[in-house]
C-alpha positions in Angstrom: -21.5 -10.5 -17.9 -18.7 -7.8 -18.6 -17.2 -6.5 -15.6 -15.7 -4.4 -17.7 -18.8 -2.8 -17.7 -20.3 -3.4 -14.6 -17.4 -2.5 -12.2 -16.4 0.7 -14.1 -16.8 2.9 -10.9 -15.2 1.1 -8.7 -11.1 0.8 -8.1 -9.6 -2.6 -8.3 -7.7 -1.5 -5.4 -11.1 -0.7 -3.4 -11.8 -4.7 -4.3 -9.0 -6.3 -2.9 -8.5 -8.7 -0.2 -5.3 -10.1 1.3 -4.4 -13.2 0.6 -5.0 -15.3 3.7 -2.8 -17.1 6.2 -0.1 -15.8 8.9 2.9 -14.9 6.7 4.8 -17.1 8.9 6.4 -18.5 6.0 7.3 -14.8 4.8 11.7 -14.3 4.6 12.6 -11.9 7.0 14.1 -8.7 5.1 17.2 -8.1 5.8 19.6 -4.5 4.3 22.5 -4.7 2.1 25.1 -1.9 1.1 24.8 -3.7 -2.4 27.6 -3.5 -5.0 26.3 -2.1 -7.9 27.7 -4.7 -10.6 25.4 -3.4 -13.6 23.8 0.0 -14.9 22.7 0.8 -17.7 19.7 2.4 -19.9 16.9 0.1 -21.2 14.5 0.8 -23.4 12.7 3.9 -23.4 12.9 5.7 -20.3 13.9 2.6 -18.2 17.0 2.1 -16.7 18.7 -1.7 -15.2 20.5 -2.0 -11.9 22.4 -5.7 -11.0 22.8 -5.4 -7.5 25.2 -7.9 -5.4 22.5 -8.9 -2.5 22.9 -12.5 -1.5 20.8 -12.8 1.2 17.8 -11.1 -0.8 19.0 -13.1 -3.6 18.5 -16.5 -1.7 15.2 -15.7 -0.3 13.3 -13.6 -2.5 9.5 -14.8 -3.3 8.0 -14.1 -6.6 5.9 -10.7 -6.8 8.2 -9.3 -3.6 10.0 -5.9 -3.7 13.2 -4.2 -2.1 13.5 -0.6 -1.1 16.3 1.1 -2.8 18.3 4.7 -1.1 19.2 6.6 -3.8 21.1 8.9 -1.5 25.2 8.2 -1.6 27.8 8.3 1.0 27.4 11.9 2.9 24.4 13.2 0.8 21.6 14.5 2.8 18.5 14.1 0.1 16.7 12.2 -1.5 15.6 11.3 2.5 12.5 8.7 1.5 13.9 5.3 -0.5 12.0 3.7 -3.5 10.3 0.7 -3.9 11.5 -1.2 -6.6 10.0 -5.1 -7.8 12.6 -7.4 -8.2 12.7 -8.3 -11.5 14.6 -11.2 -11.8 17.2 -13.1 -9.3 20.2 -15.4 -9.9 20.3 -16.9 -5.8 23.7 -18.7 -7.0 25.5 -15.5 -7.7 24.0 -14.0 -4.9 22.1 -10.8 -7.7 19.3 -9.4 -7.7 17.3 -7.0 -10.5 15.6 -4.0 -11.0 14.0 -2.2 -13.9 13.3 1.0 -12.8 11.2 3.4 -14.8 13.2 7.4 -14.7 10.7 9.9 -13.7 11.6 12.0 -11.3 15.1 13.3 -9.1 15.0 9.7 -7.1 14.8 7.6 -9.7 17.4 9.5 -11.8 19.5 9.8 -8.7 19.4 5.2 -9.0 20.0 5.4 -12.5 23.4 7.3 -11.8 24.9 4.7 -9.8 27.7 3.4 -11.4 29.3 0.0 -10.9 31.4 -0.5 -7.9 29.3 2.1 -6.1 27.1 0.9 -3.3 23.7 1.0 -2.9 21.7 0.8 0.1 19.0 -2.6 -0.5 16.4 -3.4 2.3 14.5 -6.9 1.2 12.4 -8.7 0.4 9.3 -6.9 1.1 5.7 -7.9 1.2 3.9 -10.4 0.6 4.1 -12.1 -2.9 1.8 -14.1 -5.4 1.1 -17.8 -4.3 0.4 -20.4 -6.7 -1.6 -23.0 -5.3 -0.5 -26.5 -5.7 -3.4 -27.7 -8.3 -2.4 -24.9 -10.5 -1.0 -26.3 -13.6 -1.4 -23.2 -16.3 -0.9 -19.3 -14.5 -1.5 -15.9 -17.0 0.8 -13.2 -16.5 -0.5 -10.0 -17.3 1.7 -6.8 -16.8 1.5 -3.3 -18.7 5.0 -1.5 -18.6 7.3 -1.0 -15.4 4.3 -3.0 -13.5 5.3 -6.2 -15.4 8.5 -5.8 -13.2 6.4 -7.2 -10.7 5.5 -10.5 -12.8 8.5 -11.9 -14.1 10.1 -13.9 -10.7 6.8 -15.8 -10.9 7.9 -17.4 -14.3 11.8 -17.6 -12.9 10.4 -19.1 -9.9 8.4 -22.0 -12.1 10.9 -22.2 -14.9 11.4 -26.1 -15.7 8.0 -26.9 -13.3 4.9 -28.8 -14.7 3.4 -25.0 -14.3 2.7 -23.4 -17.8 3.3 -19.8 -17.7 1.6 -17.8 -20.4 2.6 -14.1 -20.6 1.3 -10.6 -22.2 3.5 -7.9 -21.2 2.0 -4.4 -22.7 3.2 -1.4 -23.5 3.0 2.1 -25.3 5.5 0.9 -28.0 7.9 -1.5 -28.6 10.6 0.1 -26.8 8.2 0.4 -23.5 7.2 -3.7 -23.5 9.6 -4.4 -20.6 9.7 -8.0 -19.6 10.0 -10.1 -22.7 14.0 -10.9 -22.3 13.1 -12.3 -18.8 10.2 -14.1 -20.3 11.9 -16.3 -22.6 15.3 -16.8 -20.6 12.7 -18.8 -18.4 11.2 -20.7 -21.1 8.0 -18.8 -21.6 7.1 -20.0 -25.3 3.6 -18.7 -25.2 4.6 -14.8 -25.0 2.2 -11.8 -26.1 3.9 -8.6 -26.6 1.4 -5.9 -27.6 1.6 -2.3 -27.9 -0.7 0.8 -28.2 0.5 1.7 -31.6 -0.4 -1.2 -33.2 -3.4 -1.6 -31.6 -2.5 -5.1 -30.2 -3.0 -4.0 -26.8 -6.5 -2.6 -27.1 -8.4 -4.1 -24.7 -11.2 -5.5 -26.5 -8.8 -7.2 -29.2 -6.6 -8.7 -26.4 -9.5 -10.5 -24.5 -10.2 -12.1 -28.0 -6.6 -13.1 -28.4 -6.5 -14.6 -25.3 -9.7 -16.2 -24.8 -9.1 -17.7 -28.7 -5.3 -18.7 -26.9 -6.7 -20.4 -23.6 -10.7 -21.1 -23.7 -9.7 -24.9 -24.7 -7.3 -25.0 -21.5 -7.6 -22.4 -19.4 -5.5 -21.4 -16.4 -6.1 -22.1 -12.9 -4.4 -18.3 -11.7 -4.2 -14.9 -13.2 -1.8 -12.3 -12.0 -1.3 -8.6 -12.8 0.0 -6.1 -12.5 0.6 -2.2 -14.1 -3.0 -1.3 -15.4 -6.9 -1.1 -14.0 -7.9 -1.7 -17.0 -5.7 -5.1 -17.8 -7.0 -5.6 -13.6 -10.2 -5.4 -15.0 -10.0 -7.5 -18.1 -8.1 -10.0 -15.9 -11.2 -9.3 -13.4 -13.7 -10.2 -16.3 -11.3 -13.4 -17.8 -11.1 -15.2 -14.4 -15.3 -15.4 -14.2 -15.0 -16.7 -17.5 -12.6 -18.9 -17.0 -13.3 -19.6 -12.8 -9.9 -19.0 -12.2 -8.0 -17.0 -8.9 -6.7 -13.4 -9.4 -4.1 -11.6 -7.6 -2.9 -8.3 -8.3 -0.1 -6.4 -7.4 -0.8 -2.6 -6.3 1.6 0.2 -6.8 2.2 2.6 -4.8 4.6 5.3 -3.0 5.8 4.4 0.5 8.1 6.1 2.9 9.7 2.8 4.8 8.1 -0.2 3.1 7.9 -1.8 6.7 4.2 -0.9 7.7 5.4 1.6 10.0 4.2 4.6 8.3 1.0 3.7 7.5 1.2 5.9 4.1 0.0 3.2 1.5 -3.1 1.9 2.4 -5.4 0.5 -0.1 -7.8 2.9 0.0 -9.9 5.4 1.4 -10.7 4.9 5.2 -14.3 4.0 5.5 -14.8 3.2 9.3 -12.8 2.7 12.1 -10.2 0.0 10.8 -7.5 1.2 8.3 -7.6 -0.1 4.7 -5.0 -3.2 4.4 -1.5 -1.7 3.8 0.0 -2.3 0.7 3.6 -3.0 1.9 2.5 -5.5 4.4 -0.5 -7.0 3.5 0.1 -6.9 -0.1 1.9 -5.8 -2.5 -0.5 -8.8 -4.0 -3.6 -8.9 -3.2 -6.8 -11.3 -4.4 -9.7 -9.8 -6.3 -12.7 -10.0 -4.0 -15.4 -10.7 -6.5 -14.8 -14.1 -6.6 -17.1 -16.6 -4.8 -14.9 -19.6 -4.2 -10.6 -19.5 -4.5 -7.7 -22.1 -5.0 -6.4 -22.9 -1.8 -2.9 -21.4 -2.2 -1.9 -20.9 1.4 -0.8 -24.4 2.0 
């Protein structure tokens, strides 16, 4: 069956569940006046922040996010902060991350922080991906800034008996963020595609990768940055009767769960959709019949 096909009207984030269990085990965020310590441009339209944040640092989980105030010192806009993915983590120098994707005044206000300048950091956020303990092989899937989201699963598992096989997508070259983290891990089995030369079409990278893993396929798929990778990762875990979690996107006001501005989806009765801040940012696909018991 293609779910390609068959799910085509309806929104992977209309399809998601959260992952079960308390979140008991969840760190409890805490907010930094971070010391910038790196900025500088990346890529095409990307920009890199190293932010001094030990205590984020220390207990960041893999696929969690911070909120970032891109208002300095005595300015009175922007009001709302940003969410931002960690993208990577040293806990020993106390650093944290971020790849941030310049779009509009907030994010360009980020990108001007110079180093020395503090930033204010609330983290970590959410809820991230959970590998369950069976899991010996996990496909990463991320298109663009989304693969932000991605990459602390294979620091988190670097030097493990967990195989972490990659695709980070992207427009071009110069928009493929993720591959630098990739292989400072140790992630040997790396696909970088783009649109221009046709690598990331979706059709030719589901024959890639089912020609790549249909001998020994992996127990987890996460993603994160497209519906349609979602959907291909949707169509590769029946094939393969594997878990998938995806991260959702979104714009939030506090990142807390007090605003109640980033639900899943559209209200459809009297309970609110699950909040992507506090119930997510990952989420499992709810097609599947039967899961990987990764809460334990």
């Amino acid at each position: 069956m293609n779910t390609l096909d068959t799910e085509a009207g309806i929104p992977v984030r209309d399809r998601v569940t959260p992952l079960r269990g308390s979140g008991n085990g969840l760190p409890a965020p805490t907010w930094h006046r971070a010391r910038v310590l790196a900025s500088t441009p990346h890529g095409r339209g990307y920009h890199f922040l190293r932010l001094e944040a030990p205590s984020i640092a220390r207990t960041c989980q893999a696929g969690q996010f911070v909120m970032l105030t891109a208002a300095r010192d005595g300015d009175s806009d922007p009001v709302l902060p940003r969410p931002m993915a960690v993208y990577g983590r040293n806990p020993a120098a106390g650093t944290i991350d971020i790849l941030l994707g310049v779009v509009g005044d907030g994010t360009r206000r980020l990108a001007s922080f110079r180093p020395d300048e503090r930033m204010l950091v609330v983290g970590p956020l959410g809820r991230g991906f959970r590998i369950a303990r069976r899991t010996r092989r996990v496909l990463l899937v991320g298109r663009g800034i989304g693969t932000c989201s991605l990459t602390t699963v294979a620091q988190e598992y670097a030097g493990t008996d967990v195989e972490i096989v990659a695709v980070a997508s992207g427009r071009s070259a110069d928009r493929v963020v993720g591959g630098d983290v990739y292989r400072a891990a140790g992630v040997t089995r790396l696909h970088e595609v783009t649109d221009d030369t046709g690598s990331s079409d979706v059709t030719r990278l589901r024959d890639t990768l089912t020609a790549d893993l249909d001998q020994a396929p992996p127990q987890q798929i996460m993603t994160c940055g497209s519906e349609r990778l979602a959907r291909l990762c949707e169509e590769l875990g029946r094939r393969w009767a594997a878990d998938v979690q995806v991260s959702l996107e979104a714009h939030m006001a506090c990142g807390l769960g007090y605003c109640h501005g980033c639900a899943t989806g559209t209200r459809s009765g009297p309970e609110e959709s699950p909040l992507i801040c506090t119930d997510g940012p990952v989420f499992r696909l709810t097609y599947q019949d039967t899961h990987l018991d990764v809460d334990r």
